[in-house]
N, C-alpha and C positions, 0 to 999 in steps of 0.2 A: 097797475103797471109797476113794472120792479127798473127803480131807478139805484145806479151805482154812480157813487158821489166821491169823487178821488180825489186826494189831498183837501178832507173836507174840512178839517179846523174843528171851530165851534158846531157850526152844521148850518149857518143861516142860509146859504144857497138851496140848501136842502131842506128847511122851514119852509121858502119859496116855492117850491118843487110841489110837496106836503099839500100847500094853498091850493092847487093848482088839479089835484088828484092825484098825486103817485102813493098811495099807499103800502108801498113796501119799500124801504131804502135801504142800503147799506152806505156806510162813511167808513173810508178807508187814510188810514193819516198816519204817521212811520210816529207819530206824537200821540200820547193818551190823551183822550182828547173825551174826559170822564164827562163833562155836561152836555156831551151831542145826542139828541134826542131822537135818535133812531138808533137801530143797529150798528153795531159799531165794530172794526175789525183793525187791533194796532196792526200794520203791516207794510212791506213798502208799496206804495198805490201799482207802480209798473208792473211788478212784479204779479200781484193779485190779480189785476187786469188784464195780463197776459193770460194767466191760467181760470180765470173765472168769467170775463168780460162777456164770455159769449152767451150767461143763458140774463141776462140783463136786455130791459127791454129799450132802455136808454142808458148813455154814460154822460157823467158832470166830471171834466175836469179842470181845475185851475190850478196848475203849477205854480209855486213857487216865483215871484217876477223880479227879484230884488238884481239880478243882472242887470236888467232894463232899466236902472231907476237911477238916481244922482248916491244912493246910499253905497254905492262902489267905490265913489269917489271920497266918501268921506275918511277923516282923521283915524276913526277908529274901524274903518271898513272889514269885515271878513269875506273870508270866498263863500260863494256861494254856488249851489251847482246850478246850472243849467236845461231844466228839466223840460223846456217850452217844444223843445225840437224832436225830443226824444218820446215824450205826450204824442205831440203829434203822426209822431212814425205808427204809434202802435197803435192809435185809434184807428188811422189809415188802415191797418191790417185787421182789426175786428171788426170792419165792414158787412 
């Protein structure tokens, strides 16, 4: 099974995945993200997704949450984008 792992980081959701039987992954992260232990594509996840998403027999994605969390509030807060909605949309459309 070819599973595509967006915004995968280190890869541990995709270690999981791995466990479980997916024998092909790809990890997609706008970050080099040199110790993910699968295939790996710097890129923007959305972006890739849009144009690739469809020969993928599952998609993993975990945007970015730092919106959602008290770390907005903090002293040294930066912006951060809002990626959870936008995720959303376009899984919706690779249906």
């Amino acid at each position: 099974m070819k599973l595509l792992d967006l915004f995968c980081g280190a890869g541990g959701a995709a270690m999981g995945y791995s466990r479980t039987g997916f024998d092909d992954i790809t990890g997609i992260d706008n970050r080099p993200q040199p110790r993910y232990p699968f295939r790996f594509v710097h890129a923007d996840a959305l972006e890739y997704a849009l144009a690739h998403g469809h020969v993928y027999d599952a998609i993993h994605a975990s945007p970015p949450c730092q919106p959602y969390t008290s770390l907005k509030a903090m002293w040294n807060a930066r912006q951060h984008p809002d990626l959870v909605l936008p995720t959303r949309e376009l899984l919706k459309k690779l249906r």
